[in-house]
N, C-alpha and C positions, 0 to 999 in steps of 0.2 A: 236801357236809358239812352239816349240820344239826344247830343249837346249839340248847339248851333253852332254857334258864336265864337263860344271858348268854356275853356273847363275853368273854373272856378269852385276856388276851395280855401270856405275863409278869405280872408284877403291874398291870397294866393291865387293867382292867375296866370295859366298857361294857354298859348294861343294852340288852336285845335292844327293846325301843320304841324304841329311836333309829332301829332301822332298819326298823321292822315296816312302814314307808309309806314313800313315795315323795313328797317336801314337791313336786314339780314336775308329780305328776300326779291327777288326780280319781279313779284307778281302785282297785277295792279287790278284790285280787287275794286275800286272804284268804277272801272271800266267793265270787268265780268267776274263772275264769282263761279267759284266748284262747287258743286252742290250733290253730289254723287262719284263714287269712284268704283266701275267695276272693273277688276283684275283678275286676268288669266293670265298662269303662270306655271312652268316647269321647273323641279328644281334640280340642277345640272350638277351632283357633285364633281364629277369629274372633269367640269375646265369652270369648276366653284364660280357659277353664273347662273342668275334665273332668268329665264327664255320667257317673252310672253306680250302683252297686251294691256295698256289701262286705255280703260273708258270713261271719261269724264263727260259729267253732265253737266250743260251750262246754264249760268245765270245772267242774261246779257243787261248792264246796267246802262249804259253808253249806247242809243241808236248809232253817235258816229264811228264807235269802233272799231278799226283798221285789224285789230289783230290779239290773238289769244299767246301771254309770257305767261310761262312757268318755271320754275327751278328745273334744276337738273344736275348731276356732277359724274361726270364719269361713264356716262349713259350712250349704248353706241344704237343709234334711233335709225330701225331701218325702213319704216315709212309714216306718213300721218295723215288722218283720214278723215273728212265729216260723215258723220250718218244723218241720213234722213228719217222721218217717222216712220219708213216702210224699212230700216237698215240699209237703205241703197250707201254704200260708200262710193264717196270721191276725193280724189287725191286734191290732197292741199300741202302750199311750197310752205317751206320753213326755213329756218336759220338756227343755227350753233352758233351762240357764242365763242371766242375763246375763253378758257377756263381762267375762272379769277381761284387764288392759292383757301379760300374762305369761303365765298358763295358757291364756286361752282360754274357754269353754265348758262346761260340765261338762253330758254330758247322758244324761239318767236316765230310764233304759226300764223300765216299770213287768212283771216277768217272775214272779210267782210261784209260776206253774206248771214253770218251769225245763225250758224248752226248750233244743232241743240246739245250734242254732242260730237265730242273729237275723241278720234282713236289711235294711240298712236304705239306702235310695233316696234320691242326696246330686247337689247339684251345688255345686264348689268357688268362691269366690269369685277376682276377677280378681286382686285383691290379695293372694293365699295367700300365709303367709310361709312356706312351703317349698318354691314354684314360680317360675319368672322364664322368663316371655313375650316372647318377641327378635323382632322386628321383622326381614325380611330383610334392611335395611338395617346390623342391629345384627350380622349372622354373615359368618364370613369370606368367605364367597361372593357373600354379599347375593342368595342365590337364592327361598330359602325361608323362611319361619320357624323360630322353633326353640322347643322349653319344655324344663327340665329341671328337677329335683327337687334340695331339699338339707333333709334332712330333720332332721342333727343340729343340736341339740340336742333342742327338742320340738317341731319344726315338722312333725311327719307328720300330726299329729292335724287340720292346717291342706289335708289333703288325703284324707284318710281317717281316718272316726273308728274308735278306737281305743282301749286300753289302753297308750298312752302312756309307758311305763317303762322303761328297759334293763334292768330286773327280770323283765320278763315275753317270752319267746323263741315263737314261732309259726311252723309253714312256713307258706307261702301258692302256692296257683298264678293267674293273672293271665289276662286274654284282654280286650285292648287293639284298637281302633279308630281307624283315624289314614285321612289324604290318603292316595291312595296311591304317592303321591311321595315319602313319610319315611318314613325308619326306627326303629323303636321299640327302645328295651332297656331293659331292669330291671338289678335287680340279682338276678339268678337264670340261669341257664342260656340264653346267647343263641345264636343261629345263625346263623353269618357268612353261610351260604347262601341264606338266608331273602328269596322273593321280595318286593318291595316292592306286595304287594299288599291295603295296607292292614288287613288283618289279621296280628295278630300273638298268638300266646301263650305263657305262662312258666309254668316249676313251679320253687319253690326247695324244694329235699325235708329241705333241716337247719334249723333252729330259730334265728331269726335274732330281736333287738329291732327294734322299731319303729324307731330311728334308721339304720337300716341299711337300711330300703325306698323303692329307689328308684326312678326313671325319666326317658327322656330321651326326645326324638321333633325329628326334625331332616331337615336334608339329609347323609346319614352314608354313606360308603364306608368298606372294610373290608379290612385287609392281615393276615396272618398273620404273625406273628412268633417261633411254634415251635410244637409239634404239639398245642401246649394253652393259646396263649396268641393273642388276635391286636389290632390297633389298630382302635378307630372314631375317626373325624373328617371331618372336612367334606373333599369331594375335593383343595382345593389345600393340605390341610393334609395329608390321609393319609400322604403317602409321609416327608415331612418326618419326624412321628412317629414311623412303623415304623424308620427307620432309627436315632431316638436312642432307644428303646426295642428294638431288635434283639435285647437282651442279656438280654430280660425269664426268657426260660430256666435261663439258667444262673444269675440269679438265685433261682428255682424251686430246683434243685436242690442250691443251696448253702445255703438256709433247710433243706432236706427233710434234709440229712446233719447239723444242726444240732441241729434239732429235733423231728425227723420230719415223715411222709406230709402233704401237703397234703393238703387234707380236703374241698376246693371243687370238685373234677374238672377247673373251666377260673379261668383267671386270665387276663381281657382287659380293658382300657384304653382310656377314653372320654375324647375330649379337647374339651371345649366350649372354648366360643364367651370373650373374654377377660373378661366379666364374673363369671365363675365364684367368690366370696369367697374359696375356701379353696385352699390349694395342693393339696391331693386330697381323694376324702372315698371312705373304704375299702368302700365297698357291694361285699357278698360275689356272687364272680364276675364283676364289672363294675367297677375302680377310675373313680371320673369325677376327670380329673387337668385341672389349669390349660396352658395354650399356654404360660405364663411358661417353664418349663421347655424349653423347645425352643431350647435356644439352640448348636446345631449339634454341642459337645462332649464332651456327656453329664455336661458336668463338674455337673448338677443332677440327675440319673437318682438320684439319695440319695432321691428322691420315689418313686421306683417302690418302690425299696427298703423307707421308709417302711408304704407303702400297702399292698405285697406282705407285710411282717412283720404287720400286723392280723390278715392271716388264721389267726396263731395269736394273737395276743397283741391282743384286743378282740374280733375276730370267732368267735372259738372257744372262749375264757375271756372273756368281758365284763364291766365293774365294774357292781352291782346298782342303783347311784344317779350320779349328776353329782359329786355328793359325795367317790367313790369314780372318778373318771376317769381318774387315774391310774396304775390297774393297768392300763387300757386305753391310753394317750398313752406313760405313760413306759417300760413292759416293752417297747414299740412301737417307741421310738426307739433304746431299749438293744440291739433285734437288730437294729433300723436297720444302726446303725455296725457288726455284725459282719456283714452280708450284705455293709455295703461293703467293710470288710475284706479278707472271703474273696474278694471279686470286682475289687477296684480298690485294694484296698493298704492297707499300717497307715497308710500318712503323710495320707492324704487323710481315712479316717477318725476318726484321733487329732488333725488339722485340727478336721472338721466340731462332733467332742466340744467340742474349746475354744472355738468359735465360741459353742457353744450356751453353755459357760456361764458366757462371759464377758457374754454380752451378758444372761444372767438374773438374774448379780451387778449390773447394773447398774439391772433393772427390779424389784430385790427392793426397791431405796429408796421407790419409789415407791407400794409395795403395802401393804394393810394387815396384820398380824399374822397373822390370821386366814387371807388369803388365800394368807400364804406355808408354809402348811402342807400337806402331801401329801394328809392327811385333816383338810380343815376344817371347823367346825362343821358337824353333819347341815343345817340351815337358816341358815346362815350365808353362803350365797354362789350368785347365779340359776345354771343349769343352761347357757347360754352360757356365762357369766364364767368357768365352772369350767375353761375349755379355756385357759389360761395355761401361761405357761413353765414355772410352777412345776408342773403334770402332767407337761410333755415334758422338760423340761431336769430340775429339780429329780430325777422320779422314775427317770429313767434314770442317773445320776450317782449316785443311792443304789446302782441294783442293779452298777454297774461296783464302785464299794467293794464291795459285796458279793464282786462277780466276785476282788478284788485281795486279799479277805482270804481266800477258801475257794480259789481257784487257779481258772484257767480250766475244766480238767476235772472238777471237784468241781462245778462253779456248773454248767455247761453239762448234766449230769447228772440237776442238781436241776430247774431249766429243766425240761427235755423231758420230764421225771417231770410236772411243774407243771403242762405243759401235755395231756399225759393223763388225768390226774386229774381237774382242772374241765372238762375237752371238752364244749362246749354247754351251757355254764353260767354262771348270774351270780354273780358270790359278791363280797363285802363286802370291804373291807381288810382288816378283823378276821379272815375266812375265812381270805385269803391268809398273813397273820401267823402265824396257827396252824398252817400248812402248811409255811413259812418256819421254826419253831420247833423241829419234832418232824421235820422230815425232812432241813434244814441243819443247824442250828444242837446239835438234840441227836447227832445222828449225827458231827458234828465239832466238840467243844468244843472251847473254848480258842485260838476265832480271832477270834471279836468279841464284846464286852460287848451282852446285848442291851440295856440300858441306852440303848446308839450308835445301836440299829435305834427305839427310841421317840422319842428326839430327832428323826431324819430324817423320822420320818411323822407327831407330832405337834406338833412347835416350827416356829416360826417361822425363816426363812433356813435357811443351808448350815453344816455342823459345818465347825470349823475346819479341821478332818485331812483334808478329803474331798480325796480323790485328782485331779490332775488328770493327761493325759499329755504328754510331751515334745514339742515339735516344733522342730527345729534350724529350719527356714524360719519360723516365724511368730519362732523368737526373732533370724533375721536382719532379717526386716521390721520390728522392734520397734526396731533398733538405726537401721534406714534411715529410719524416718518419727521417729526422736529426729533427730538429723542433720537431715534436710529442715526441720523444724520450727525448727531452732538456728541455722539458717543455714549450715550446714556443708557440705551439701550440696544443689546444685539439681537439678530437678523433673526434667529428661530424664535427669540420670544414675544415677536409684531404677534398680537391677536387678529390671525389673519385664515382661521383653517377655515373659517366659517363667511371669508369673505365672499361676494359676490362680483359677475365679471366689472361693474360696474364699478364698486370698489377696490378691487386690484386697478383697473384702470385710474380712477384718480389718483391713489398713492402712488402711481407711476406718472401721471399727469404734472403733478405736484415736486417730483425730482427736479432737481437744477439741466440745466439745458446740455452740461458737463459734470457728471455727476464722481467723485470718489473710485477712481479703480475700486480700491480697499473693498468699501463699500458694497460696489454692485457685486465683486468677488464673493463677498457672504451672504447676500440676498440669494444668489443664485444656488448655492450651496445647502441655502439652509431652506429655498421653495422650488425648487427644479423647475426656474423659468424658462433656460436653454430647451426646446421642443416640445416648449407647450401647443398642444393642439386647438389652442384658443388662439383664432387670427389676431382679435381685438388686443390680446396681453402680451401674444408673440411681438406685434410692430412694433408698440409701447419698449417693450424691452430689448429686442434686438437695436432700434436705435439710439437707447441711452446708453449700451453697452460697446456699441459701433464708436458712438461721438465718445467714448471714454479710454478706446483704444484697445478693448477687448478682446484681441484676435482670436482666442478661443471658440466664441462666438460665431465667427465668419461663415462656417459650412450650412451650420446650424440657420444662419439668416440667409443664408441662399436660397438652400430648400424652402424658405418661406417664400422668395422670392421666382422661384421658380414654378412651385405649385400653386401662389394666388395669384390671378391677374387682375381682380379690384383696386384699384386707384389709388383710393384711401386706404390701402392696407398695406401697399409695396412704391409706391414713388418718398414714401417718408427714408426707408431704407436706401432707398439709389441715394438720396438729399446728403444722410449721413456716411456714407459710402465716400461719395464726391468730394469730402472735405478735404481729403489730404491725396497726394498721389496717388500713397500706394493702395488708398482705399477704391479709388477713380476708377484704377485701372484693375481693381479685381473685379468691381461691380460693372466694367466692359464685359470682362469674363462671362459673369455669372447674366448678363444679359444676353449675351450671341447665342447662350444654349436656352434661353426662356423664351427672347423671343418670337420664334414661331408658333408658341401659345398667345403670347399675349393680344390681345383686342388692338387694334390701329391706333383707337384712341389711347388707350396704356404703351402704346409703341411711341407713340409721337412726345408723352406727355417723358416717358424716360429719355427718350434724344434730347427734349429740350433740356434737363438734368442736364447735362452730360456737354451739351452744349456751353451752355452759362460758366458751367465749371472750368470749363476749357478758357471763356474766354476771359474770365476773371485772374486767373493763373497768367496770362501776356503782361 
């Protein structure tokens, strides 16, 4: 859809320069656009740098055009080149920025002859924040080395320069160089068969953003898991995986009767090494998912579910700015819970709902105005930060109301219409709003005020009325941990043997923020939470046991923090660490020996911990 004038939405009207740029990236797509990316590349374990080549194909939108800006961060560029239709290269002058602490580099290739393509000859720096270089020490085998890519939010540019934007879509094909002992995969079309001989290449043929290109190169073995789906992991990981991911199929085709045709040909699952920050990150054809998940049950496979829903809802519709994340995170999480649904039950999914937003009513105190808005100011919030509960929980909880006011068959309708419509496309909230208007909302008046629909996207916190749903179990565990808590009843006799992760986690959700030495002393005695091998139950409890002064505890939360490097599973522990001195400076401790595991982004996000803590203590 393509708005002139301005975006209009309802009497809501934003003028179209709010969103003509991209405040997170240097590219000015108005002027040229990327429209191909082919990369050549070696990968260097040993001074942990890829050596190589992108080739960008252009789209010249500006006759007056003076010159080709892309991103960059940390990129040491050793020439830049136009080709001609026959390949003839000729050098063309450029510029480096100096490096801004956020963007990066902005660098300015002087083109006014407007060639078709630019080549330009790059080697990555060791410290790339969208690469993390493992040590064989640091991978589960400890055989080999490992690198893998994580490129959301603007960290691509920190490994190939680029156009930068979730605004601007590119296929790309690849042809990769590694030992030939490791295996390589993208996020494009891999082949399980693929002998390990060092060479490897990839074609993605649909139009993907820069946040979405990625790559892995490791000691990888390869299990199939249906006729279009298979697991990489490290050998004594593989089998583990395939079997808690088995189900990745009929996940497949319980999204496909939903929503329609997957659009990707293959849907496989790359399970790094545990420093990985994020619990998955939906690079199309290739999910890379965290080990945390593996915890025998499936009772956490909500993750595949997750990452498998991108591929219509971000990966196929993508939001055009950070700003706009949203339509990408929370459409995301909303078919989450109906894949799980259709696949594993209302109870566990109408669980997972209330988890999420209970625990987002608790993180909205904490945020500022601005941030609790679905669409907050266009420059009002960095392009990491924008990935909060308030995109996942927040925007998925609108579209359930949505789902509860139009009827499931009405909504579901609209959905799959939704997601035909923008197919390989980035579009605005405002887009979405106007799609939302004229195809829900006027086609079926008289089921919600749009009034309701501007409060949810542009206020601050949750409408009073938002719907939540039932769950007899979490309302029996509410009555059991009142009880426990009253002294009414003690710790072995919680009806709890047959609880699920999800239920341990609320009743732990549910604890005071200081909970009873006394207390957590019998819980722990009477369920053996001190090393549990469930990440989700271990953070839960190591930091109520932390913030309660539990030094028992302390070795026992190390090792959690030492061994995971996910975000959300180990910066809660630094938080409760940092409260008191002596907790500050053991979690110094127990971080100098983590982290050379941990990912840049989980480096940076504990300094800042540690930071804050310091400076509140003056």
């Amino acid at each position: 859809m393509r708005l002139l004038s301005a975006l209009a939405v309802g009497a809501f009207t934003l003028p179209l320069t709010a969103f003509a740029t991209d405040p997170h990236s240097y590219a000015q797509p108005d002027q040229v656009r990327v429209t191909h990316l082919d990369l050549d590349l070696k990968v260097d374990f040993p001074h942990k740098q890829l050596d190589g080549q992108a080739t960008l194909k252009l789209d010249w939108k500006n006759p007056k055009a003076q010159s080709l800006v892309l991103d960059t961060r940390d990129l040491k560029i050793a020439k830049v080149e136009a080709l001609d239709a026959n390949g003839k290269a000729t050098t063309l002058k450029y510029a480096l920025a100096p490096r801004d602490k956020q963007l990066g580099s902005k660098l300015t290739i002087a083109t006014p002859q407007h060639p078709a393509q630019v080549r330009i000859v790059y080697t990555t720096a060791p410290t790339a924040s969208g690469l993390q270089w493992l040590t064989p020490e640091q991978t589960a085998d400890k055989k080999l080395p490992f690198m893998f890519s994580q490129s959301e939010s603007i960290h691509a540019r920190s490994w190939v320069p680029l156009q930068d934007s979730p605004a601007i879509r590119f296929t790309y094909k690849a042809h990769v160089t590694a030992p030939t002992d490791v295996r390589v995969t993208m996020s494009a079309i891999n082949d399980a068969k693929h002998p390990l001989d060092g060479d490897f290449s990839f074609n993605q043929p649909h139009p993907i953003p820069s946040y979405l290109l990625a790559i892995a190169a490791g000691d990888l073995a390869v299990k199939e898991t249906g006729p279009r789906s298979a697991v990489y992991a490290e050998p004594s990981v593989v089998g583990k995986a395939a079997h808690e991911f088995e189900d990745t199929e009929k996940l497949i085709g319980a999204t496909e009767k939903l929503y329609g045709p997957y659009a990707w040909d293959r849907y496989d699952l790359l399970v790094l090494p545990p420093s990985f920050p994020f619990g998955g990150m939906e690079n199309p054809n290739m999910t890379f998912a965290t080990p945390t998940v593996l915890v025998g049950d499936k009772s956490l496979v909500s993750l595949v579910s997750h990452e498998l829903a991108h591929s219509w809802s971000g990966n196929l519709v993508t939001s055009a700015a950070w700003r706009d994340i949203w339509l990408n995170e929370g459409f995301t999480t909303y078919v989450q819970g109906r894949i799980t649904e259709a696949v594993y039950g209302k109870a566990l999914a109408d669980e997972e709902a209330l988890l999420s937003a209970r625990a987002l009513q608790k993180e909205l105190g904490t945020m500022s105005p601005n941030a609790q808005r679905l669409a907050p100011e266009p420059r009002g919030i960095d392009a990491d930060d924008a990935l909060s509960s308030v995109a996942y929980d927040k925007g998925s909880w609108f579209l359930r109301t949505l789902e509860q006011r139009f009827g499931r068959e009405t909504f579901d309708a609209y959905l799959k219409g939704y997601f035909a419509h923008f197919a390989f496309q980035s579009i605005t909230t405002e887009q979405m709003l106007d799609y939302l208007k004229a195809n829900l909302f006027d086609k079926n008046p008289g089921k919600m005020d749009w009034e309701e629909v501007k409060a949810w996207v542009y206020q601050p916190g949750v409408p009073k009325n938002a719907p939540l749903p039932d769950s007899p179990r979490f309302d029996a565990i509410d009555k059991e941990r009142t009880a426990f808590l009253g002294g009414t009843l003690v710790a072995d006799k919680l009806d709890a043997k047959g609880w699920n992760t999800q239920e341990w986690m609320y009743f732990l959700d549910g604890m005071p923020d200081v909970a009873p030495l006394d207390k957590l002393k019998q819980l722990d005695a009477a369920w053996h939470l001190t090393g549990t091998p469930n990440a989700e139950i271990g953070m839960r409890w190591y930091s109520h046991a932390i913030a309660a002064g539990d030094k028992d505890v302390w070795s026992a939360a190390a090792e959690h923090m030492t061994r995971i490097g996910r975000l959300y599973l180990t910066t809660p522990l630094y938080k409760a660490f940092a409260k008191t001195p002596e907790g500050l400076a053991y979690a110094e401790q127990v971080y100098t020996k983590a982290k050379a595991g941990y990912h840049p982004m989980t480096q940076d996000a504990v300094e800042g911990i540690f930071a804050k803590a310091k400076k509140a203590k003056k």
